[in-house]
N, C-alpha and C positions, 0 to 999 in steps of 0.2 A: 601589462604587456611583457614585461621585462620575468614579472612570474612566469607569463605560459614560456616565455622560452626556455627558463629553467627547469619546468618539470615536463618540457619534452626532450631536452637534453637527458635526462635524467632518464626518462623513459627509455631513449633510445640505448644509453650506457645499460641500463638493464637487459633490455632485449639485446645486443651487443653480447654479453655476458652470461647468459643463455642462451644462445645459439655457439656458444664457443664452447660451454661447457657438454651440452649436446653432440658437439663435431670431436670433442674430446674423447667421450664415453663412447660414440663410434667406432672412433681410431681404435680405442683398447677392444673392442669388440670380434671389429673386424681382425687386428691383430691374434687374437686368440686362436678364432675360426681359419686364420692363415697357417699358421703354425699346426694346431690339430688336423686339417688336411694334409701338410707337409710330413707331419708322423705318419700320421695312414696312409700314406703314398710311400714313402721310404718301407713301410713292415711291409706292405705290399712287395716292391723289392728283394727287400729279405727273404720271405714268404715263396718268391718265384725260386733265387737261388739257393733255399734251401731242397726246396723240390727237385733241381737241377741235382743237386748235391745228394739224394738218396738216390735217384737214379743211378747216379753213377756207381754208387755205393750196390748197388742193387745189381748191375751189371757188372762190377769188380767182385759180387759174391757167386754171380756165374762162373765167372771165369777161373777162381778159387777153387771152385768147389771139388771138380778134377785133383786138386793135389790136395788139400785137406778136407775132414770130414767137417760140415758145419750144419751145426740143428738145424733141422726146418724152422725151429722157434726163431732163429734169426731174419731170415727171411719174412716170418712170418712178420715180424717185429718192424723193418726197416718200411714193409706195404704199407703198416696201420701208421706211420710216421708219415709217409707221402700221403695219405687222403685226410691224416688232423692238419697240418700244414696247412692247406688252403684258406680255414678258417681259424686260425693259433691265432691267441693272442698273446703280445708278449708273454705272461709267466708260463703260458706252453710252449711259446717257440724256445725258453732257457731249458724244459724238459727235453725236449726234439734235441735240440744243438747237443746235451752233455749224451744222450744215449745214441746218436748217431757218431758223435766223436768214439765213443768206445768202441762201438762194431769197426767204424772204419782205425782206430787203433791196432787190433787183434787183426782185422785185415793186413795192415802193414806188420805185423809180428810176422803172418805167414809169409808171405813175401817172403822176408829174410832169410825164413827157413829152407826158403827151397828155391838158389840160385836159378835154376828154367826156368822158373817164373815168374823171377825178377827181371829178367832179358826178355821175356814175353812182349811185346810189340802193344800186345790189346790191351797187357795189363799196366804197361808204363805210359800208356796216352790216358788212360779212365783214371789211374794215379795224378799223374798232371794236371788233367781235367777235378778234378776234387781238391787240388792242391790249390788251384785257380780260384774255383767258387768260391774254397775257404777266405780267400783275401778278398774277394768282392764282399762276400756277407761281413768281413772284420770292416769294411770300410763304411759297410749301409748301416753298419750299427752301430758305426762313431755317428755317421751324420742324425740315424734315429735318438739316440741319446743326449747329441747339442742341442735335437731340437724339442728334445722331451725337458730337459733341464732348463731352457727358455721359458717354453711353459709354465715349468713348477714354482720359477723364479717368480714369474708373472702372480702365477697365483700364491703365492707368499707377501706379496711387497702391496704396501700401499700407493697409488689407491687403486691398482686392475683388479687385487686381491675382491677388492667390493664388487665389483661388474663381474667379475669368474662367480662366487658364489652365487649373485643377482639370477643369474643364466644358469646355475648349479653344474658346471663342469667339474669334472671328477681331475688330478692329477693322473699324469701321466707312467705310466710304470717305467720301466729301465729293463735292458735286454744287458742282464745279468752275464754275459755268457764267460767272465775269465776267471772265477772260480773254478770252472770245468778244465779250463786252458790250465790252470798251475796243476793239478793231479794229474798223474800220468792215467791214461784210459788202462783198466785191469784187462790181462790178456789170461783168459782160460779155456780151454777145449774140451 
Protein backbone atom coordinates (compact mmCIF):
# COMPACT_ATOMS: atom_id res chain seq x y z
CA UNK A 1 0.00 0.00 0.00
CA UNK A 2 2.51 2.28 1.21
CA UNK A 3 4.51 1.41 -2.41
CA UNK A 4 1.43 2.29 -4.62
CA UNK A 5 1.35 5.59 -2.85
CA UNK A 6 4.90 6.28 -3.68
CA UNK A 7 5.01 5.52 -7.11
CA UNK A 8 1.98 7.53 -7.78
CA UNK A 9 3.47 10.37 -6.08
CA UNK A 10 6.23 9.80 -8.17
CA UNK A 11 4.27 9.57 -11.03
CA UNK A 12 2.44 12.63 -10.43
CA UNK A 13 5.98 14.64 -9.64
CA UNK A 14 6.92 13.46 -13.19
CA UNK A 15 3.88 14.53 -14.84
CA UNK A 16 4.16 17.83 -12.66
CA UNK A 17 7.50 18.26 -14.24
CA UNK A 18 6.47 17.82 -17.78
CA UNK A 19 3.88 19.71 -18.13
CA UNK A 20 6.03 22.60 -16.56
CA UNK A 21 8.67 22.04 -18.87
CA UNK A 22 6.17 22.05 -21.79
CA UNK A 23 4.41 25.56 -20.46
CA UNK A 24 8.22 26.48 -20.31
CA UNK A 25 9.11 25.81 -23.94
CA UNK A 26 5.70 27.61 -24.80
CA UNK A 27 6.52 30.67 -23.07
CA UNK A 28 9.90 30.77 -25.01
CA UNK A 29 7.86 30.11 -28.12
CA UNK A 30 5.41 32.27 -27.89
CA UNK A 31 7.83 34.94 -26.59
CA UNK A 32 9.69 34.67 -29.95
CA UNK A 33 6.61 34.85 -32.23
CA UNK A 34 5.84 38.09 -29.96
CA UNK A 35 8.69 39.82 -30.49
CA UNK A 36 9.22 38.90 -34.47
CA UNK A 37 5.57 40.39 -34.98
CA UNK A 38 6.55 43.33 -32.81
CA UNK A 39 9.75 43.80 -35.64
CA UNK A 40 7.45 43.53 -38.51
CA UNK A 41 5.05 45.86 -37.21
CA UNK A 42 7.56 48.53 -36.15
CA UNK A 43 9.39 48.09 -40.29
CA UNK A 44 5.98 48.23 -41.13
CA UNK A 45 6.08 51.74 -39.48
CA UNK A 46 9.34 52.68 -40.75
CA UNK A 47 8.29 51.46 -44.10
CA UNK A 48 5.00 53.83 -43.99
CA UNK A 49 7.33 56.98 -42.92
CA UNK A 50 9.78 56.29 -45.12
CA UNK A 51 7.22 56.61 -47.94
CA UNK A 52 5.86 59.72 -46.36
CA UNK A 53 9.39 60.93 -46.38
CA UNK A 54 10.03 60.51 -50.44
CA UNK A 55 7.08 62.01 -51.03
CA UNK A 56 8.00 64.84 -49.52
CA UNK A 57 11.15 64.72 -50.92
CA UNK A 58 9.51 64.10 -54.30
CA UNK A 59 7.28 67.25 -53.89
CA UNK A 60 10.30 69.42 -52.32
CA UNK A 61 12.06 68.43 -55.90
CA UNK A 62 9.03 70.10 -57.64
CA UNK A 63 9.31 72.89 -56.11
CA UNK A 64 13.11 73.05 -56.59
CA UNK A 65 13.17 72.58 -59.73
CA UNK A 66 12.16 76.13 -60.81
CA UNK A 67 15.43 77.50 -59.39
CA UNK A 68 17.99 74.79 -60.04
CA UNK A 69 18.44 72.36 -62.78
CA UNK A 70 17.90 68.64 -61.41
CA UNK A 71 18.37 65.37 -63.59
CA UNK A 72 15.38 63.57 -64.34
CA UNK A 73 17.62 60.76 -62.97
CA UNK A 74 16.78 62.03 -59.70
CA UNK A 75 13.48 62.02 -59.86
CA UNK A 76 13.48 59.10 -61.58
CA UNK A 77 15.60 57.60 -58.56
CA UNK A 78 13.46 58.88 -55.44
CA UNK A 79 9.92 56.96 -57.61
CA UNK A 80 11.81 53.66 -57.76
CA UNK A 81 12.73 54.36 -53.83
CA UNK A 82 8.70 54.89 -53.08
CA UNK A 83 7.45 51.53 -54.77
CA UNK A 84 10.84 49.20 -53.23
CA UNK A 85 9.73 50.60 -49.88
CA UNK A 86 6.64 48.94 -49.44
CA UNK A 87 8.26 45.53 -49.49
CA UNK A 88 12.20 46.60 -48.14
CA UNK A 89 13.54 44.53 -45.92
CA UNK A 90 15.84 45.91 -43.45
CA UNK A 91 19.25 45.81 -45.56
CA UNK A 92 17.17 47.65 -48.42
CA UNK A 93 15.48 50.05 -46.16
CA UNK A 94 19.54 51.02 -44.99
CA UNK A 95 19.96 51.45 -48.98
CA UNK A 96 16.57 53.59 -49.32
CA UNK A 97 17.49 55.66 -46.01
CA UNK A 98 21.55 56.47 -47.17
CA UNK A 99 20.36 57.61 -50.99
CA UNK A 100 17.27 59.49 -50.04
CA UNK A 101 19.31 61.16 -47.21
CA UNK A 102 21.71 62.40 -50.17
CA UNK A 103 19.04 63.73 -52.55
CA UNK A 104 17.38 65.40 -49.78
CA UNK A 105 21.07 66.64 -48.76
CA UNK A 106 21.72 68.39 -52.09
CA UNK A 107 18.08 69.54 -51.76
CA UNK A 108 18.96 71.49 -48.60
CA UNK A 109 22.37 72.59 -50.42
CA UNK A 110 19.85 74.37 -52.92
CA UNK A 111 17.90 75.85 -50.60
CA UNK A 112 20.72 77.84 -49.25
CA UNK A 113 21.72 78.92 -52.58
CA UNK A 114 19.03 80.76 -53.29
CA UNK A 115 17.55 82.79 -50.43
CA UNK A 116 13.51 83.05 -52.43
CA UNK A 117 13.46 79.77 -51.84
CA UNK A 118 14.42 79.45 -48.58
CA UNK A 119 11.36 82.08 -47.48
CA UNK A 120 9.17 79.92 -49.93
CA UNK A 121 6.19 79.15 -47.76
CA UNK A 122 5.68 75.39 -49.84
CA UNK A 123 9.13 74.87 -49.53
CA UNK A 124 9.84 75.52 -45.58
CA UNK A 125 6.48 73.33 -44.55
CA UNK A 126 7.66 70.08 -46.98
CA UNK A 127 11.24 71.06 -45.29
CA UNK A 128 9.56 70.73 -41.81
CA UNK A 129 7.50 68.01 -42.86
CA UNK A 130 10.77 65.65 -43.71
CA UNK A 131 12.58 67.12 -40.92
CA UNK A 132 9.61 65.44 -38.86
CA UNK A 133 9.33 61.95 -40.47
CA UNK A 134 13.15 62.01 -40.05
CA UNK A 135 12.63 61.84 -36.11
CA UNK A 136 9.65 59.58 -36.16
CA UNK A 137 11.62 56.93 -38.46
CA UNK A 138 15.20 57.77 -35.91
CA UNK A 139 12.51 56.66 -33.10
CA UNK A 140 10.91 53.32 -35.09
CA UNK A 141 14.27 52.29 -35.60
CA UNK A 142 15.40 52.50 -31.99
CA UNK A 143 12.30 50.76 -30.99
CA UNK A 144 12.94 48.25 -34.33
CA UNK A 145 16.45 47.59 -33.13
CA UNK A 146 15.72 46.92 -29.05
CA UNK A 147 13.48 44.55 -30.37
CA UNK A 148 15.54 42.90 -32.99
CA UNK A 149 18.43 42.75 -30.23
CA UNK A 150 16.01 40.95 -27.85
CA UNK A 151 15.58 38.50 -30.29
CA UNK A 152 19.11 37.89 -31.12
CA UNK A 153 19.80 37.79 -27.47
CA UNK A 154 17.13 35.23 -27.24
CA UNK A 155 18.49 33.18 -29.87
CA UNK A 156 22.11 33.31 -28.51
CA UNK A 157 21.44 32.31 -24.84
CA UNK A 158 20.69 29.18 -23.51
CA UNK A 159 18.11 27.51 -23.43
CA UNK A 160 15.55 29.63 -26.18
CA UNK A 161 18.67 29.34 -28.26
CA UNK A 162 17.46 25.36 -28.53
CA UNK A 163 13.55 26.20 -29.23
CA UNK A 164 14.68 29.21 -31.96
CA UNK A 165 16.77 26.62 -33.90
CA UNK A 166 13.96 23.81 -33.06
CA UNK A 167 11.41 26.23 -35.14
CA UNK A 168 14.57 27.42 -37.50
CA UNK A 169 14.11 31.25 -37.03
CA UNK A 170 16.65 33.09 -38.71
CA UNK A 171 18.26 36.39 -36.58
CA UNK A 172 17.00 39.47 -36.92
CA UNK A 173 18.94 42.09 -39.03
CA UNK A 174 19.60 45.80 -37.55
CA UNK A 175 18.53 48.97 -39.62
CA UNK A 176 22.00 50.20 -39.94
CA UNK A 177 21.13 53.58 -40.79
CA UNK A 178 24.07 55.97 -38.66
CA UNK A 179 26.77 55.09 -40.74
CA UNK A 180 24.88 57.19 -43.50
CA UNK A 181 24.11 59.85 -40.65
CA UNK A 182 28.04 60.50 -39.85
CA UNK A 183 29.03 61.26 -43.68
CA UNK A 184 27.88 64.35 -44.93
CA UNK A 185 25.34 63.54 -48.02
CA UNK A 186 27.73 64.60 -51.46
CA UNK A 187 26.16 67.68 -53.02
CA UNK A 188 26.81 67.75 -56.90
CA UNK A 189 24.93 69.29 -59.88
Amino acid sequence: MLGDIIGWVILAVIVIVIIGLVLWAVGIYNRFYSLKNSSEATLGQIRVAMKKRLDMIEQLLGAVKSYAKFEQDTLTRVTAMRAAVATAGPGDLNKVEAESRSIFGRLLAVAENYPELKTSQTVTSLMDSVKSLEEEIARQRYTYNNISQEFNTMMDTIPSTFIGHMIHLPKLEYLQFEDEIKTPPKIEF
